[in-house]
C-alpha positions in Angstrom: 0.0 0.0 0.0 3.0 2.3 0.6 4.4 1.8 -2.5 0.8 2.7 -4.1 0.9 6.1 -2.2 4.1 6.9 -3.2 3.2 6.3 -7.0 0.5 8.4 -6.6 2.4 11.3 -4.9 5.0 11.1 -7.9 2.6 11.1 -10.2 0.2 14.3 -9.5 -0.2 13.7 -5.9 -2.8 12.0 -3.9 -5.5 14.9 -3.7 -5.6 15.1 -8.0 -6.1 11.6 -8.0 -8.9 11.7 -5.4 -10.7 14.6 -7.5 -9.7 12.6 -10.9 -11.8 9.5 -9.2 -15.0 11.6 -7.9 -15.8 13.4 -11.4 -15.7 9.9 -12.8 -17.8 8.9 -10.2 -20.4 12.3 -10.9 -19.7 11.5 -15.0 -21.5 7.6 -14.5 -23.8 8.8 -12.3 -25.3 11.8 -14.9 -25.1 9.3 -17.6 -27.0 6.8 -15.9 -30.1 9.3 -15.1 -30.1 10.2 -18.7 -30.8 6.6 -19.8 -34.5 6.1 -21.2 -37.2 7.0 -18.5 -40.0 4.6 -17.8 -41.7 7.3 -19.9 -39.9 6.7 -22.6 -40.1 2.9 -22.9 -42.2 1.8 -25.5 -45.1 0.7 -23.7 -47.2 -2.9 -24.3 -50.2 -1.3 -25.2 -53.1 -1.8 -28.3 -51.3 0.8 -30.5 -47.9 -1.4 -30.3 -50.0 -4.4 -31.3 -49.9 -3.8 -35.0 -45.4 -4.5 -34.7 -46.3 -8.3 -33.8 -47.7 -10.1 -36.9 -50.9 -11.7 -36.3 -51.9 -13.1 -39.5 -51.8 -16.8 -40.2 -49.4 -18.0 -43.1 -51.2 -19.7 -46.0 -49.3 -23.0 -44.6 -50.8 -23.0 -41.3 -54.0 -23.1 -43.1 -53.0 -26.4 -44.7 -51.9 -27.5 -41.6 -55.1 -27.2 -40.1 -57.0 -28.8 -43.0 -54.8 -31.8 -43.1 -55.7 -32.3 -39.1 -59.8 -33.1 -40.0 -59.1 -34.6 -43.1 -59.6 -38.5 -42.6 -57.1 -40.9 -43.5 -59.9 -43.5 -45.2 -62.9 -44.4 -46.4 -65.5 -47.4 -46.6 -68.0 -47.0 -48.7 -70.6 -49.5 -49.8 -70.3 -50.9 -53.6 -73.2 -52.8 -54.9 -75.0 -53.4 -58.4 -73.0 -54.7 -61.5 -69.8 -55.6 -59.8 -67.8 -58.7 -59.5 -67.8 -58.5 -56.0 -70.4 -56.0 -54.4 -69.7 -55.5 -50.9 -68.1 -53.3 -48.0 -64.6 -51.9 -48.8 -62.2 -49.4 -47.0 -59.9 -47.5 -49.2 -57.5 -44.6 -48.9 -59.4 -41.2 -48.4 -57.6 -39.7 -51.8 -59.1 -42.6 -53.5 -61.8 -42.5 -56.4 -65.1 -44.2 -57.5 -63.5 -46.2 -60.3 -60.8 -47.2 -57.6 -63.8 -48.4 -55.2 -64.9 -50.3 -58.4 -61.6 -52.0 -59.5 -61.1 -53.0 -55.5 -64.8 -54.4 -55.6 -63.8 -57.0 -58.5 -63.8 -54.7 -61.2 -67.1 -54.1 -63.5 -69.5 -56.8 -65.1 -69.9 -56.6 -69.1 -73.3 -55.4 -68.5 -72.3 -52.6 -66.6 -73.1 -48.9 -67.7 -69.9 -46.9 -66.7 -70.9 -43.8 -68.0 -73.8 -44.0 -65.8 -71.2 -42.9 -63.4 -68.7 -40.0 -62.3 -65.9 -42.4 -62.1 -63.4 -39.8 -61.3 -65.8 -38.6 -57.7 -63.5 -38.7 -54.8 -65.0 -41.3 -52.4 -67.0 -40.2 -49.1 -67.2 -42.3 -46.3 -69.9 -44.2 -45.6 -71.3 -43.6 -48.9 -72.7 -46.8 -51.3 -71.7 -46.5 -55.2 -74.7 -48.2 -56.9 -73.2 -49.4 -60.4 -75.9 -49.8 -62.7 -76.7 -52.3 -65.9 -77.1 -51.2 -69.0 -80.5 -50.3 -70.1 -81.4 -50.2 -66.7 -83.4 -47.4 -65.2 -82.1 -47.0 -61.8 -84.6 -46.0 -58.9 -83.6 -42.3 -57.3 -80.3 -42.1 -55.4 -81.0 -42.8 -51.6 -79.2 -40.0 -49.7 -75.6 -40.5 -49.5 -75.4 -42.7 -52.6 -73.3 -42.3 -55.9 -75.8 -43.4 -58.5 -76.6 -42.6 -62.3 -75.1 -39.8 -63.4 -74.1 -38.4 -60.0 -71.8 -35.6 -59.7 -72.8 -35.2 -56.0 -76.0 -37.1 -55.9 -76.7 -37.3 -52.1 -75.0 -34.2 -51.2 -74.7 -33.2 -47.9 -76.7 -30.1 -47.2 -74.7 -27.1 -45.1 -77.9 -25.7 -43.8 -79.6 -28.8 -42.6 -76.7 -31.6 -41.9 -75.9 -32.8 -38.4 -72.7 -33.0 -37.1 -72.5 -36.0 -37.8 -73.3 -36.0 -41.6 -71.2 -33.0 -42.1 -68.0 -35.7 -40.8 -69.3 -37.6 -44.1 -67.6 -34.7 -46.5 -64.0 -34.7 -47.2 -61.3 -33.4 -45.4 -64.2 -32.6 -42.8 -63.8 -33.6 -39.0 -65.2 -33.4 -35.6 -64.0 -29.8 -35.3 -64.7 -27.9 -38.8 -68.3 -29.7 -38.3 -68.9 -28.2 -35.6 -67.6 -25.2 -36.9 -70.1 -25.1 -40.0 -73.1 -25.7 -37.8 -72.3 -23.1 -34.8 -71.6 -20.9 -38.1 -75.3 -21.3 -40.1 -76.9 -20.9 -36.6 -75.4 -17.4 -36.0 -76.0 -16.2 -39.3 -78.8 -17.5 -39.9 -77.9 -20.3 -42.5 -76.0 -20.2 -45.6 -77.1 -18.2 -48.2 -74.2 -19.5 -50.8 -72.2 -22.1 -51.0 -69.2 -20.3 -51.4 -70.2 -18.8 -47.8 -68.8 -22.0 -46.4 -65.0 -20.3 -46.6 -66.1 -17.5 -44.0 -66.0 -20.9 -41.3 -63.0 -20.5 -39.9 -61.1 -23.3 -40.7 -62.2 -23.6 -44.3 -60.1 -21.8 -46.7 -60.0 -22.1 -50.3 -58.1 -25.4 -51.0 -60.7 -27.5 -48.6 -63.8 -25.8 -50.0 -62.4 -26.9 -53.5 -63.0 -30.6 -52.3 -66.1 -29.9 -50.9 -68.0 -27.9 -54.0 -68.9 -31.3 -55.6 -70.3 -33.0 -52.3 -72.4 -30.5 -50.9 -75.7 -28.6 -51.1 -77.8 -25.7 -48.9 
């Protein structure tokens, strides 16, 4: 410590040092009070809302429609088939798939009776029918003679569970499209199925074919 005194005394003396050492001391504390005020912090308020970005990405929209859509299918296939019965098939799959699985057509039958390019809804039966034959009216949620959505599932009067029967449609966007038609009062469009939240663009797209008011 001696020594340090001594330097200090050969060196501008102890008291310059001392005065050198309080201005620094007055010097940080002036800075510091001039730092930003709690005034001048931007505040969390509503008008600072608009800096975060709220809106959903195009993708998350996809992501949400890929959640509901379902994964199968079984639908019923009867009439001029090899092999009418009850199948299960993928949920991308087609009529003329449900066909080919159900042992293919019979010579007799009248393909162009049929949409054979309809995507499949669950639970729905795919009446192939003969040639010359006059088929009787398509039962509700039945792909018969020239059906490009014969039993289509209507948005203002479907249950919940009838709405599940669409495509890409689950528990949740079913729900959604009901608790929608009863707060406005039903649909007055079809394309007033994308104002569900939920439904954008790409799932209505698969629906337009399948559905009715």
């Amino acid at each position: 410590m001696e020594k340090f005194f001594n330097w200090l005394d050969d060196h501008g003396g102890r008291q310059t040092w001392a005065l050198v050492i309080l201005a620094l001391v007055f010097a940080g504390a002036w800075f510091w009070q001039q730092g930003p005020t709690r005034e001048d912090r931007l505040p969390v308020v509503a008008d600072n809302a608009k800096l975060i970005k709220t809106d959903r990405p195009d993708e998350f929209e996809a992501l949400d429609e890929d959640k509901d859509k379902p994964t199968e299918a079984t639908v019923h296939v009867s009439g001029a088939v090899a092999k009418p019965g009850v199948y299960t098939l993928s949920a991308d799959a087609r009529v003329n798939d449900a066909i080919q699985v159900a042992g293919g057509p019979l010579p007799e039958a009248d393909l162009d009776a049929l949409n054979l390019a309809q995507p499949l809804i669950d639970g729905t039966k795919i009446a192939v029918p003969r040639q010359g034959e006059t088929p009787p009216a398509p039962a509700p949620g039945t792909v018969g003679t020239g059906s490009t959505g014969a039993g289509a599932v209507s948005i203002n009067a479907a249950s919940v569970e009838e709405l599940q029967q669409l495509p890409g449609v689950g528990p949740a966007k079913a729900q959604a499209i009901v608790a929608y038609r009863e707060a406005h009062g039903g649909f007055r469009a079809l394309e007033e199925l994308k104002e569900v939240s939920g439904i954008g663009e790409k799932t209505y797209e698969r629906l337009a074919a399948d559905i009715q008011l």
